[in-house]
Every structure is written in C-alpha cells, then in structure tokens.
N, C-alpha and C positions, 0 to 999 in steps of 0.2 A: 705551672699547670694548675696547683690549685688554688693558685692566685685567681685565675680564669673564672674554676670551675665554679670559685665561689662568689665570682663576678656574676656569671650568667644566673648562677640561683636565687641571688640575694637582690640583683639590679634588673637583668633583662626578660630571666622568664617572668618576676612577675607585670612586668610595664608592659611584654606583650601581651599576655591575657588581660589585663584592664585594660588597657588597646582595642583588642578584638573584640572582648565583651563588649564593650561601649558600641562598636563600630556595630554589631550584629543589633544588636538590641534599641538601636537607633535608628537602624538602615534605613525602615521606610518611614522614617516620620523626614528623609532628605528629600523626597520626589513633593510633595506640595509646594505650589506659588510660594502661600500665605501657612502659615500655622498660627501667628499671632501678629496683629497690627503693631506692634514694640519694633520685631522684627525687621519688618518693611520702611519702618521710622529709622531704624539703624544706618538699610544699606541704602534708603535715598539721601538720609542727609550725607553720612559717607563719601556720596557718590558726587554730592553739592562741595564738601569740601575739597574734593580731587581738583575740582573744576574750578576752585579760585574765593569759593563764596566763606563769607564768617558765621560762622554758629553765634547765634543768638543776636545776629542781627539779618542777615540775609532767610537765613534759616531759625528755626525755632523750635524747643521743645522745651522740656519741663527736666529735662536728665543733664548732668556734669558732661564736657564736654568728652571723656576717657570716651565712653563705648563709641562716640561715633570714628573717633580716632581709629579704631579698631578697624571699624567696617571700611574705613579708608584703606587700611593697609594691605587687609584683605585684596580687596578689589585693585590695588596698584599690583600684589601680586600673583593672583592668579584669571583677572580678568572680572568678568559678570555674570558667574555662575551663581546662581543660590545653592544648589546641590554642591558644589566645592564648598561654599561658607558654613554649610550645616557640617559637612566632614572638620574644618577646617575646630569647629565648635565639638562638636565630638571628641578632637583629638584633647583641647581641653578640660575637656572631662573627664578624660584619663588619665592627663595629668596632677588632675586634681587627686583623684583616687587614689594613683600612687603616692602623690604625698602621704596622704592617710595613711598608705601602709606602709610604708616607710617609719613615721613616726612613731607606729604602734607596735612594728615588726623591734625597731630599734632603742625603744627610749620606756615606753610606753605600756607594753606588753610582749607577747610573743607573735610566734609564724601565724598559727592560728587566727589569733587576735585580728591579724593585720590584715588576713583575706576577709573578713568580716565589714570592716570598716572600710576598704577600700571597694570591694563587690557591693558593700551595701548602699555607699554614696552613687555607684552607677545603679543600679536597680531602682532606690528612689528617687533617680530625677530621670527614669526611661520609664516609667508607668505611667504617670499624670501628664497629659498635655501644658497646664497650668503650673505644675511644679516641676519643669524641669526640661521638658518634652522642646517646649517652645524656646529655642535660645531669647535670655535674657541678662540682664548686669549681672544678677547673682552667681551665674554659670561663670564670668570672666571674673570678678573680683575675689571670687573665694579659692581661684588659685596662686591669687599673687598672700591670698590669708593664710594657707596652708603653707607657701613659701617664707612667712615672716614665722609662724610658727617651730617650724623645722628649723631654724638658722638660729632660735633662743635654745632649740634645746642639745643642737648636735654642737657649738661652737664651743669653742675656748676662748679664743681672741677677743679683744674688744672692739676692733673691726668691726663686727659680724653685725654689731648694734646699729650703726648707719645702714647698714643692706637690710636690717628689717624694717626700720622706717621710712625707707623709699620704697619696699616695697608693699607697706600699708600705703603709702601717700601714695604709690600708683593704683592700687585700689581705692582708697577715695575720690582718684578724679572719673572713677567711672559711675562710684555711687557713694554718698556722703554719709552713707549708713556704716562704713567702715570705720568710721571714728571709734565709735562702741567697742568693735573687734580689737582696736588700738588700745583703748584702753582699758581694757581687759587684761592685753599683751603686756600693757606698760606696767600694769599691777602685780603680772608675775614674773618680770625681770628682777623688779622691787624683791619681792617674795625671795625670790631666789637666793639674791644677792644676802639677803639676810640670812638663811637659812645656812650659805657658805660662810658666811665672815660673824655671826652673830650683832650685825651693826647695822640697824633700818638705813642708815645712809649711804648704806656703798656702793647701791644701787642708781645711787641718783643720778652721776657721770653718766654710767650708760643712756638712764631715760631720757634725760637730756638730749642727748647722741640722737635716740629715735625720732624725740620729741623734731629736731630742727631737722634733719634728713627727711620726717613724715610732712613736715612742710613744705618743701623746697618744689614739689610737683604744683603744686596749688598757688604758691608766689609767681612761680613760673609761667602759670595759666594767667595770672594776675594782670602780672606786669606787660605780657604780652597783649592783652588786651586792652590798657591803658596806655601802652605806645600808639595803636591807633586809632585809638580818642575812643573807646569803647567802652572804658570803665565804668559807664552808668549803665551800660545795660548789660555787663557781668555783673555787676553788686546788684543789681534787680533780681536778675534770673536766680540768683544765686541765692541771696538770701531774702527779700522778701515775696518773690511766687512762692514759695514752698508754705513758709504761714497761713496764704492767705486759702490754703484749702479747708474746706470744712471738714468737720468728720460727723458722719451720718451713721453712727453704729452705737446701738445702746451696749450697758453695760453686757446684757445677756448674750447679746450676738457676738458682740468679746471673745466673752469664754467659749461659747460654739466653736467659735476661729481656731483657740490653739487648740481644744479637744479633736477637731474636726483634724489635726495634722496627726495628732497623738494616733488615733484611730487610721489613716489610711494606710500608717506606716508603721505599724502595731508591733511587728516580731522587733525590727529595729530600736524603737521608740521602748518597748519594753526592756528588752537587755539595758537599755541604756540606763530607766531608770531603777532599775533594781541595783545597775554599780552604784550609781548613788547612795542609793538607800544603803552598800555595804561600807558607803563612806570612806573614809581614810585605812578603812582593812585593805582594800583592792584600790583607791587612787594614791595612798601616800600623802606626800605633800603636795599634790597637783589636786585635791580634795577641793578647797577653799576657790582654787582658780576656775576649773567648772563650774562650781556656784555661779560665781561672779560671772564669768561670760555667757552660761544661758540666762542669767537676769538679765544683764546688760542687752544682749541682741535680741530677747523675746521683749524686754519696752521696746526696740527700737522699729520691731516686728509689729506693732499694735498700736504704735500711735499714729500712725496717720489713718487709723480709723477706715481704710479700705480693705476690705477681703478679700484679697489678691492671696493666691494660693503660691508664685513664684518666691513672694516674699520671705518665706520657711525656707527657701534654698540655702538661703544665712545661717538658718537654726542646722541643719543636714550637718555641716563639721562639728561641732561639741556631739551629737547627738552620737555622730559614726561612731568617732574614737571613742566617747564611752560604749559604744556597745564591742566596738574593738577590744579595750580594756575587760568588759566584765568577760566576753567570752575565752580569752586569756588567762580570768582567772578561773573557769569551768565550775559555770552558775548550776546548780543541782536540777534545774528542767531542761540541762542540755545532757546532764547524764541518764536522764529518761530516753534522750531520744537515740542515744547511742544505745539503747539494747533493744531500736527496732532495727531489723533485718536491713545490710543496706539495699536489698535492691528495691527493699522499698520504699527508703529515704530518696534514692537515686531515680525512682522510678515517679513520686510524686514530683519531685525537684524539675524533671526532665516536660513532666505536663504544664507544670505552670510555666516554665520557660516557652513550653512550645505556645500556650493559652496566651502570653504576651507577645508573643512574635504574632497570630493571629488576628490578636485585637490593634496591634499596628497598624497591619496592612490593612484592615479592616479601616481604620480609623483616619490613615493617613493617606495610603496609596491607591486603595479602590474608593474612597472622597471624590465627590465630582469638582472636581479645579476648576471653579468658574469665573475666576479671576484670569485665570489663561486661556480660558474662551473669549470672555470679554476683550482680554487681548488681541488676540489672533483677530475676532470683529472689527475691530477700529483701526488695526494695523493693516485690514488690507483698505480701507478705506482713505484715512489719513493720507493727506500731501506733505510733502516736504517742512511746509509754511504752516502746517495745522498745529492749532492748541488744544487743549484740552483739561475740563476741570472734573478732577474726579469725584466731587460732591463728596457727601457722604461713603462714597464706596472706597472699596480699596489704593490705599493711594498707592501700593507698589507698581499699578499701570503707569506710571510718569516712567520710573527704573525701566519696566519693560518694553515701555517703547519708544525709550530715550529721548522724552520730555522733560521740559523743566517743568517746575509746580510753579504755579500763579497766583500763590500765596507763599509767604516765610512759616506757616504756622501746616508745619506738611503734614503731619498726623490727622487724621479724619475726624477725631471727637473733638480737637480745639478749637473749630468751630462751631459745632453744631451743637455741642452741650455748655449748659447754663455755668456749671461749675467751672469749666476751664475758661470759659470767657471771662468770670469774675475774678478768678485767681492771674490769669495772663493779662487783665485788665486789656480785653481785646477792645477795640471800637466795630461793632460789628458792622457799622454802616459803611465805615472808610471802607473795613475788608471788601464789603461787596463791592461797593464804588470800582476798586482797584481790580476787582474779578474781572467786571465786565466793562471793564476799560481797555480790557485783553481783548474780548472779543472771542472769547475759548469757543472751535468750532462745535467740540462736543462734547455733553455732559455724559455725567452718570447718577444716577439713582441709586440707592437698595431700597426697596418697599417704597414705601411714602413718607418721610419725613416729617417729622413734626413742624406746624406751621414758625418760620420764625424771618425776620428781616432778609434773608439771604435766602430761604425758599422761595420764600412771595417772591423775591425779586426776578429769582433763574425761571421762572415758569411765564415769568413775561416776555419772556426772550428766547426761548429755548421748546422746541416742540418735539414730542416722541418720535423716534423712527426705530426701532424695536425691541422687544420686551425677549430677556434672555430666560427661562426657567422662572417664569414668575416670580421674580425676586428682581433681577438688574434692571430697570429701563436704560437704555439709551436715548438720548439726545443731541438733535443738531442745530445749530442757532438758525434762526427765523432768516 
C-alpha cells in the first residue's frame, strides 16, 4: 500500500496535472486550420510519405527527415484530424515537463523545485504563439533531450549509455541542432566519470557508447537513402542547403534576440539566473555543465542569424531546471513573497491564468479561419479531376482537400522568396514550366504578390473569380 501510495504521489499525480495543465492552457490554440506555415509543412509532407512519395526528392524542405516521420505516424494513427495532432502535441509537452520534474524532484532539487520547472516549461511554451504555441521541432526533440538527460543521471549501469545516444540521435534526425545538446551531455558523462573514479578517462567507454548509438539513426537515414540512388540529394539537403543561408542580422539585433527571450519570460529566466550567479553553493558539481550547455545551445540559437522566437524552445530546459534548482534552494525574493497573504498570491495567480486562457481564445479560436473558408469555397466547386496550386497561400489546402501539391518544394516561401530559392538552388523557370504543365484548375493568392518569374507567368493563365476578405483571391484557369 505505500508502495502505491508513493507511486501515485511521486509518478501519477504529478504527470496528471502537467497533462491537464498542458491540455487546458493549450485547448484553444487546437481549433485553427493554420497556427503556423512549419505546421502545415509537417502534416502535408507526412501525409506525401504515407502515400509512397521520398522526402527530399519527391517532396521537399529545408528540415531532417525526423518531424515529418512523426506527422506520418500521427496520421496512420489517428486519421486526418489536426485538432487530434495539436492534442497528440500537447501530450508531448507534458511529457516533456514531467521529465523536468522528475529530474529536479529526484536528482536535482526538491518537490518544490520540480513544480517550477515542469509548470514553468508548460506555461512558457502556452503563451507566445511563436515560442511554443505553434507546434514545432523543438516541442518533439527536446523530449527525446530530457529523456537522454534523466537516463545520465538516474542510471547505474553502463547500458543506460547507448539509450542515451539513441536517444539524442533520435532527436537529431528531427533537428541537427541536437548535436550541441549532445555535446554538452557527452561533457558531463566525462565530468561525472571523473568526479567518481578521480581519472579524466573513465568516462570515455561510456562516450564512445553514446558517441556510436547517437549515430546509428542518421547512418540509418543514410544508408537508406543511398540504396535508392538518393545519396546526392541527401548529402545536398543535408549539408550544403543549410550553409548556403545568409544571415541578415547585425551584431545589435543579436543581442535584442536573446534579451528579447530574457524579458518575455522574466520570473523564469530570472530565478534561473540568479542560481547561477549562486554558482556551485546551489548547483554543485552540475555548476560547470550548465555553463557549458547554455553556451553551447544559445550559439547554436543565434547563428543562423534568423529571429525566429520557437528557436529559445532549446534554451526552455537548462533555463527550467535551473529555475527548478534555485527555487529548491529558497532564493531570498521567494521568502518575500511568502509573507503575502495567500489569497492573494492565489488570487493574482488565478487572473493571470484566467487573462491567458482569454487571450487564447481571443487569439486562437474567435481568429477568422480563412483558410477553412477558402477551403469549404473550392471544395464545393472542385471535380474529382481538379488541381489546384496554392501560390503563395496557405498550402495546408492540398491536406484539406485531399490534393496533391504540384510542386516538391510544398512550403509556400520556397518559392516565392529570394533567399530560399538561392539556398535550395531552385530553377524557378523549370518550377513554373512544371506548374503549368499541370494545368492547376485553380489558384490562390494572399494580397498581391511581389512581381517575380512565376507571378508574371500564373496571371497569364489564371483569371479572378473571387476575392475572399480582401486578402485571398481566387483563381481559375482561362
């Protein structure tokens, strides 16, 4: 019996409230089409691979082939719901959480500690659309990161060392920013081993272990694609598209970037770096390995020079667990706040919850979904035999109305923007050539496009037949 009891305390009650939490504070960013174009990139290719087609040669994007695997699996098992895949996403992010509190409950810190760092990982990726809101890679790979973490620090065995580096190497195939996380990981196995045996090399057998297990997903992808004669356009995609992006951000807009994370997410951000600052008093010897992994993932956050907010989802676990940590060890402006009254700790806590569950729905579910009107328009029009190219607009109309895309390149900027053409070394003339070699019965618009090879061309061929909210036109060929 208190084997049980101390089951449900320690395991189930808290995986259900980071569950529920999640699930409540998420709810209505599940009812839109679209939240973000990445998304929609997910479950068409996804939905391309179910059907037969190759990633990176039939289909196309700029990401490891991991997330769309994902949207695949999804979709084999529970159908073509997006409102299931956003739950399905949810649920991952309370598993994620729980890791955190787990670690922090058990290794780390204390109970305390641990509600902090796992509540605070859900809270700061259910506020910002851009950081969190919109499922992205960083939502799925930083639970296979919290999974390689916990298995270095709860294990005995030398086992446990291949289970971590398969399951970084499964997080790397869905983003190649994982490496970083790795080697971070691989420096405090190192660390460890030393600090047990007093001998820098006793750790090395292990790393090793990780080191070839962390590869084995990525040979695997390899080799698979070099059986059917694909090899040149995995070693493309893989390694030289990602070079060839520019980066467009001076030094100052830089620093804006990471400030700009510090500041949204300030109570968090702050506990966190004040354990720091208490250094080795409140982390021990896990002091130096912090260091190292927010260096390590805040370069890996900042260089490619785009200011993409989802990108900090990476930074979210060191940041948690140290704010897990310091509030474990009872930072002196957390003993202020215990001698306010709680109902009225309880009573601000209760508004700002209710003020985010408002601006949800506000943001997410009273949104005019004009991608599902656009839908519903074309769907009762469409024959059987009809095509359709989504131009510039939203490409999740192919998913929703069970079209194929009449391009490999299904994301909506990789055509139309300069930068992805020069990086994906697109031909844009073939592309169009191949459009309107389809014959696609109807286009789409948003606004007016900037003049370029593939506009000029669709307007030669393609006349209005109506304007949705002054934003979509629609088009049907001449």
């Amino acid at each position: 019996m208190r084997s049980t009891n101390r089951t449900i305390r320690n395991v189930w009650f808290p995986a259900f409230v980071l569950l529920a939490t999640t699930l409540v504070f998420r709810f209505f960013s599940f009812f839109p089409t679209v939240i973000n174009h990445d998304e929609s990139t997910y479950i068409l290719i996804g939905r391309e691979i179910l059907h037969g087609r190759h990633y990176f040669v039939d289909v196309i994007d700029t990401k490891p082939i991991g997330i769309f695997l994902i949207y695949a699996l999804f979709q084999w098992l529970v159908g073509n719901s997006i409102f299931i895949f956003r739950i399905l996403v949810a649920i991952g992010v309370a598993f994620t959480a729980f890791g955190l509190f787990v670690i922090v409950d058990r290794y780390l810190g204390n109970r305390k500690g641990a509600w902090i760092a796992g509540l605070g990982y859900v809270f700061m990726t259910a506020i910002f659309t851009y950081y969190g809101v919109s499922p992205n890679t960083e939502l799925f790979f930083n639970g296979f990161t919290v999974v390689a973490l916990w298995l270095i620090l709860a294990g005995r065995h030398w086992l446990r060392f291949p289970l971590v580096g398969l399951a970084l190497g499964l997080g790397f195939m869905i983003k190649y920013v994982v490496a970083f996380d790795a080697l971070a990981f691989g420096l405090l196995v190192l660390w460890l081993a030393y600090k047990q045996s007093g001998r820098w090399w006793a750790g090395l057998g292990s790393g090793l272990l990780m080191l070839v297990f962390f590869m084995i997903p990525f040979a695997l992808t390899y080799q698979y694609y070099a059986l059917l004669g694909y090899e040149s356009e995995f070693l493309y995609y893989t390694f030289e598209v990602p070079g060839r992006y520019p980066v467009d951000r001076t030094w100052w807009e830089g620093i804006l970037y990471y400030l700009d994370f510090i500041g949204r997410f300030f109570p968090i951000t702050l506990i966190a770096l004040y354990t720091l600052y208490r250094g080795r008093e409140w982390l021990g010897k896990y002091f130096g390995f912090f260091i190292i992994w927010l260096l390590l993932d805040g370069f890996i956050i900042g260089w490619p020079g785009k200011s993409f907010g989802h990108y900090f989802i990476q930074w979210m676990l060191p940041f948690c667990l140290l704010a897990g940590i310091g509030v474990s060890n009872s930072p002196p402006f957390l003993e202020y706040l215990k001698k306010i009254p709680g109902y009225w700790r309880w009573g601000v806590t209760a508004l700002l919850a209710l003020g985010l569950l408002i601006l949800q729905k506000k943001d997410y579910y009273d949104k005019w979904d004009h991608p599902k009107e656009v839908a519903e328009y074309l769907s009762a029009r469409m024959q059987p035999g009809d095509q359709l190219y989504t131009g510039n607009y939203h490409h999740i109309l192919y998913f929703l109305l069970e079209k194929e895309t009449p391009t490999p390149y299904v994301h909506r900027t990789l055509l139309w923007e300069e930068n992805h053409r020069y990086a994906l070394g697109i031909d844009l003339e073939k592309e169009t050539r191949q459009i309107l070699a389809l014959r696609p019965r109807f286009l789409t618009l948003e606004y007016i496009p900037p003049p370029t090879l593939l506009a000029d061309s669709l307007y030669k061929y393609y006349e209005p037949i109506e304007v949705i909210g002054d934003r979509i036109t629609i088009y049907e060929h001449r």
